[in-house]
Structures are given as structure tokens and as C-alpha cells.
NUKOLGU-264834 format. One record per residue (C-alpha): y, x, z; residue in three letters; residue number from 1. Coordinates in pm, whole numbers, plus 50000, padded with zeros to 5 digits. Each point is the difference from the previous one (the first is absolute). Layout:
<vokols>
north east up code pos
Y X Z ala NUM
...
</vokols>
This chain:
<vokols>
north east up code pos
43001 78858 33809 unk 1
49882 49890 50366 unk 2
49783 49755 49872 unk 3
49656 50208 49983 unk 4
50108 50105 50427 unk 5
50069 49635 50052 unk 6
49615 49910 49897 unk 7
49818 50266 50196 unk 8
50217 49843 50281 unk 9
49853 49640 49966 unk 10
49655 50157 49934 unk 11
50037 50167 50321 unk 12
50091 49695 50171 unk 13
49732 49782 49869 unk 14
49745 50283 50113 unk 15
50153 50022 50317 unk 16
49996 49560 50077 unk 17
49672 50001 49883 unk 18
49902 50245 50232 unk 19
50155 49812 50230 unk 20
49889 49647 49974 unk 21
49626 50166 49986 unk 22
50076 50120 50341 unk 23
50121 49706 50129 unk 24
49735 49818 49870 unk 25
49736 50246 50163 unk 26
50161 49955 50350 unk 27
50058 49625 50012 unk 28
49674 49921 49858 unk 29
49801 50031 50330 unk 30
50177 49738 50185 unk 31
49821 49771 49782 unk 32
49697 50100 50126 unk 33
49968 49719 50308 unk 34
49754 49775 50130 unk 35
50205 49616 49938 unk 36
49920 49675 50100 unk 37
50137 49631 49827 unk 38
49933 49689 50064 unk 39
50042 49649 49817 unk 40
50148 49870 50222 unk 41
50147 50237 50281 unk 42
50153 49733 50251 unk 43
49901 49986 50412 unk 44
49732 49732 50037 unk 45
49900 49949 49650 unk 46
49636 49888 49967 unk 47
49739 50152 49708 unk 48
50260 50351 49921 unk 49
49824 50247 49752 unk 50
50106 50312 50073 unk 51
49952 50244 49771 unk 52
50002 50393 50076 unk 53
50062 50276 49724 unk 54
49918 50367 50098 unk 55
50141 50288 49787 unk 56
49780 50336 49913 unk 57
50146 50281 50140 unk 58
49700 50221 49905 unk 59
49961 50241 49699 unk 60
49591 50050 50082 unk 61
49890 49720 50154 unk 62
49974 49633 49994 unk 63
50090 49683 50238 unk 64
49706 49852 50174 unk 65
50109 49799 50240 unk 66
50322 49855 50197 unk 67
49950 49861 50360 unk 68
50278 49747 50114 unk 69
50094 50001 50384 unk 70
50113 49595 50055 unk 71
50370 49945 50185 unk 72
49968 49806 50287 unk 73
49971 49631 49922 unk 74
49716 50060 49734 unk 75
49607 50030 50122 unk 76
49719 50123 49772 unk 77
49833 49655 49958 unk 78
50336 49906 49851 unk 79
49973 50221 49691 unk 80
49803 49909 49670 unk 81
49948 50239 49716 unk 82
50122 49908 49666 unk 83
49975 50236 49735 unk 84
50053 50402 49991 unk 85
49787 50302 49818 unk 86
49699 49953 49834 unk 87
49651 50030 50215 unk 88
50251 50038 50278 unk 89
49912 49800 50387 unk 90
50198 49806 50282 unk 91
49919 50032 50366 unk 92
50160 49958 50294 unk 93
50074 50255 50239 unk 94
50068 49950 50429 unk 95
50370 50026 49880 unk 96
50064 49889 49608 unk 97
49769 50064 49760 unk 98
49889 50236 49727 unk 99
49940 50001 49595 unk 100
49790 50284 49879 unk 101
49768 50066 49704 unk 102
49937 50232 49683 unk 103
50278 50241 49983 unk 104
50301 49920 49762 unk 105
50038 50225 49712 unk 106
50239 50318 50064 unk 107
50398 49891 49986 unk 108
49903 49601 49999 unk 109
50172 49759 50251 unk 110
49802 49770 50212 unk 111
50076 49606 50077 unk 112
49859 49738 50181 unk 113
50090 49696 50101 unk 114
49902 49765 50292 unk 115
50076 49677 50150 unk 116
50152 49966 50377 unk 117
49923 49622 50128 unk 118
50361 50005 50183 unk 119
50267 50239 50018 unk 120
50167 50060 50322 unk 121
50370 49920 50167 unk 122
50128 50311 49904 unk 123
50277 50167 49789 unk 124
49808 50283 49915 unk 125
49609 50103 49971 unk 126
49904 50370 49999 unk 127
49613 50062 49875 unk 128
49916 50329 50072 unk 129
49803 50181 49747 unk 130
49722 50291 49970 unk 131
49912 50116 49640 unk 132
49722 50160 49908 unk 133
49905 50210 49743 unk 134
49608 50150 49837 unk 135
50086 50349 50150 unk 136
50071 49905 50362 unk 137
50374 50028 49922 unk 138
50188 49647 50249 unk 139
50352 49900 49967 unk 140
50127 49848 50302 unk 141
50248 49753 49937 unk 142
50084 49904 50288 unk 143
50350 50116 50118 unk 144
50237 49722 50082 unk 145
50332 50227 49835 unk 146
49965 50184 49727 unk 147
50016 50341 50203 unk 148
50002 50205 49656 unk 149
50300 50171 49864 unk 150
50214 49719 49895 unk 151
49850 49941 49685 unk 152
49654 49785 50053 unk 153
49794 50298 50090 unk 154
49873 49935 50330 unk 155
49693 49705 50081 unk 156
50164 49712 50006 unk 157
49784 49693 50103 unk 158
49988 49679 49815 unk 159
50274 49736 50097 unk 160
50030 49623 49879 unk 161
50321 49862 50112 unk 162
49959 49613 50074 unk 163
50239 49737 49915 unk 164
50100 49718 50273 unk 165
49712 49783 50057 unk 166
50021 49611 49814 unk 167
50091 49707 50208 unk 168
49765 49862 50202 unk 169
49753 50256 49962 unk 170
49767 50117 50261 unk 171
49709 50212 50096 unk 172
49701 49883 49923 unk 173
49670 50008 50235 unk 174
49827 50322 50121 unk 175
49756 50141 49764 unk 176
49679 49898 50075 unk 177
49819 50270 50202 unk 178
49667 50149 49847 unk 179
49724 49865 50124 unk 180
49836 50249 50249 unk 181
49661 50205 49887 unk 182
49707 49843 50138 unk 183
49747 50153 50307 unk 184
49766 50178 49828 unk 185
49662 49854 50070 unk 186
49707 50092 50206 unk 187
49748 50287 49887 unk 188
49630 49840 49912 unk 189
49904 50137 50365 unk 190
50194 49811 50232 unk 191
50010 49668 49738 unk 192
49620 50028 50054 unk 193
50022 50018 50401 unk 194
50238 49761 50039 unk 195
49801 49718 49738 unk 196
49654 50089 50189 unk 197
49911 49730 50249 unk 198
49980 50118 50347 unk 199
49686 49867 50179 unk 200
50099 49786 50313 unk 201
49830 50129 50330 unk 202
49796 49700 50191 unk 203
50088 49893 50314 unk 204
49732 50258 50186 unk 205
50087 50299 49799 unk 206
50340 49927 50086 unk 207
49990 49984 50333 unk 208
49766 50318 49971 unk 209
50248 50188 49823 unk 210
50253 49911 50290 unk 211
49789 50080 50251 unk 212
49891 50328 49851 unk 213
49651 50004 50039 unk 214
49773 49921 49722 unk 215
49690 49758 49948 unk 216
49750 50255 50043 unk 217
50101 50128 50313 unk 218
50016 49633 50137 unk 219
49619 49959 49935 unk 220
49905 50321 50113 unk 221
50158 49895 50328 unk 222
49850 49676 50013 unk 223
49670 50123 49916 unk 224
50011 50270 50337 unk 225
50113 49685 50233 unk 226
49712 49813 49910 unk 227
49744 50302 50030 unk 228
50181 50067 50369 unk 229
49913 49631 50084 unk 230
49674 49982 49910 unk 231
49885 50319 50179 unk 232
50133 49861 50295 unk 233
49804 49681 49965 unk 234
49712 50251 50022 unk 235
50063 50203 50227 unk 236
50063 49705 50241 unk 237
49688 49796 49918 unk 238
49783 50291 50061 unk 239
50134 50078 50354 unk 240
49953 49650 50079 unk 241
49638 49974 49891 unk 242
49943 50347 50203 unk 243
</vokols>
């Protein structure tokens, strides 16, 4: 008699957790969508470490095309090598981490990459910083230290790798090497030419000319007056004496 009641009721109440789980599923499903980092072997001075970073779409128009990594302390630049990521995608360093970029991913697909960090440091806990970009100008900043969201993943985490002890007997290893600095860029074809064209050397009378300041010509002209006075004196003299 109650029976046909009884199965609207359970009808009802399989509409109704349905409804429900959807919901749940709709809210928790964005605090998936992180930037995360792993490593092989996450432990304070191990040598050779690939880490590899995963980045989650959060964009309904657009997709990924690029991630750019700010290092933790303890980490340089020159210390990073690029493994494997997106197709067509590039590596390069940046004055502070470094940055993988290329063709955009398709809309809704995830992005990896992986590199290799020559030597962890003596930490317990690395935090990389992370900018993602997408093909319509659109950056996530993942870069807060909490999750400042609403207490379910929403907010901008960034990446952290938690570090195991370091081994016994392990130690840091030598400084990078430093890159070697750009060369002087070299002379135009003008002063190359001066400075391979022989300069003549003065003799010893020009060069006493030139410090003196008066010039050949001027010397003979003098000379030549001198001897003109002389010999009109002779004259004159000789004359006055035969008179």
C-alpha cells in the first residue's frame, strides 16, 4: 500500500545525492589546478636532482605558453639543465631562475617539464616561485608562500619540494663555474688603420726644429740676410779706404 510513496522517496534521494556529489565535485575540482614540483630524489645536498614541474590549465579560451621558475636561494641559473617538456618549447635562463616558453598548449592541456639541478641545497624546504603564461596575455602568479584562498586550494600557492635529511658524509660541491665574460668589441677599420700605419720618425734637425719652433725656411732666410749685411759692409769699408 506504501510501497509506490516509498519509491518516489528513494528516487528523490538519488536525484537529490547526485545533485550533490556534482556540486561537490564542481567546487573541489579547482584546487587541483596548481603549479607542482617533484623530484627523484628530494634530499638536502643531493647531486644530479631532476625536478620536474606540472602546471594545471585554469583557462577555458586560452592556452599555456610558458612557466618561468624563480630559484630558492642555494640554486644559481648556471646550475639548471633542461630535460624534456612541450614540444618546440625553449630553456633560458633568467637574472633570477629561468624560463620555458614556446607554441601555445592546446586549450584545457597541462604543461610539464622537467630539469636537472647539479646540487640541491641544506634545506628542509625549497619554494620555486612560478609565473604562467597563457596565448591571450592572461599570467598566473604562483607565487604566494600560504595558500591565502578560502580554505579549499583556491588561492596561488607556489611550488614547494620538501627535502629529506641530507646522506652521510655529503657535502657541497664547488661553485659553479662563472660564465666566461663577453669579449671587448674590437676596433672600427678607422682607428685599426691609424694605429697599424707607421709613423715617420723626425731626424735629429727637424726635431730640434720642431722644439725650437721655428722652421727650416725661416732659418735660411735669416742666414741668407746676415751674410748680405756682411758683405755690404766689406764694401762700404774698402771704398772709404781707397777714397
Amino acid at each position: 500500500m506504501h510501497r509506490p510513496g516509498r519509491a518516489r522517496l528513494a528516487r528523490r534521494l538519488t536525484t537529490v545525492s547526485a545533485t550533490l556529489a556534482a556540486a561537490v565535485l564542481l567546487v573541489a575540482g579547482p584546487a587541483f589546478a596548481h603549479t607542482e614540483v617533484e623530484a627523484d630524489n628530494a634530499r638536502a645536498l643531493a647531486q644530479n636532482v631532476t625536478l620536474t614541474f606540472s602546471a594545471a590549465s585554469e583557462s577555458s579560451s586560452a592556452g599555456i605558453t610558458g612557466l618561468e621558475v624563480f630559484l630558492p636561494d642555494g640554486i644559481t641559473p648556471t646550475d639548471v639543465t633542461y630535460e624534456d617538456g612541450p614540444k618546440d618549447w625553449k630553456f633560458a635562463t633568467t637574472g633570477r631562475g629561468y624560463k620555458v616558453s614556446g607554441p601555445q598548449l592546446a586549450v584545457g592541456e597541462d604543461a610539464e617539464f622537467s630539469v636537472t639541478v647539479r646540487q640541491l641545497p641544506d634545506a628542509e624546504e625549497l619554494v620555486f616561485k612560478t609565473l604562467q603564461s597563457y596565448s591571450d596575455g592572461r599570467v598566473d602568479r604562483w607565487i604566494e608562500l600560504e595558500d591565502s584562498g578560502d580554505g579549499h586550494g583556491h588561492g596561488h600557492p607556489a611550488p614547494k619540494l620538501e627535502l629529506g635529511p641530507a646522506e652521510p658524509g655529503a657535502k657541497p660541491v664547488s661553485p659553479t663555474p662563472t660564465e666566461t665574460a663577453t669579449p671587448e668589441a674590437p676596433p672600427s677599420t678607422a682607428s685599426a688603420d691609424a694605429a697599424a700605419e707607421p709613423t715617420a720618425t723626425p731626424s735629429p734637425k727637424e726635431a730640434a726644429d720642431e722644439d725650437d719652433g721655428i722652421s727650416p725656411v725661416v732659418l735660411t732666410a735669416g742666414g741668407a740676410v746676415v751674410l748680405l749685411g756682411v758683405g755690404a759692409g766689406v764694401w762700404w769699408f774698402r771704398r772709404r779706404t781707397n777714397a
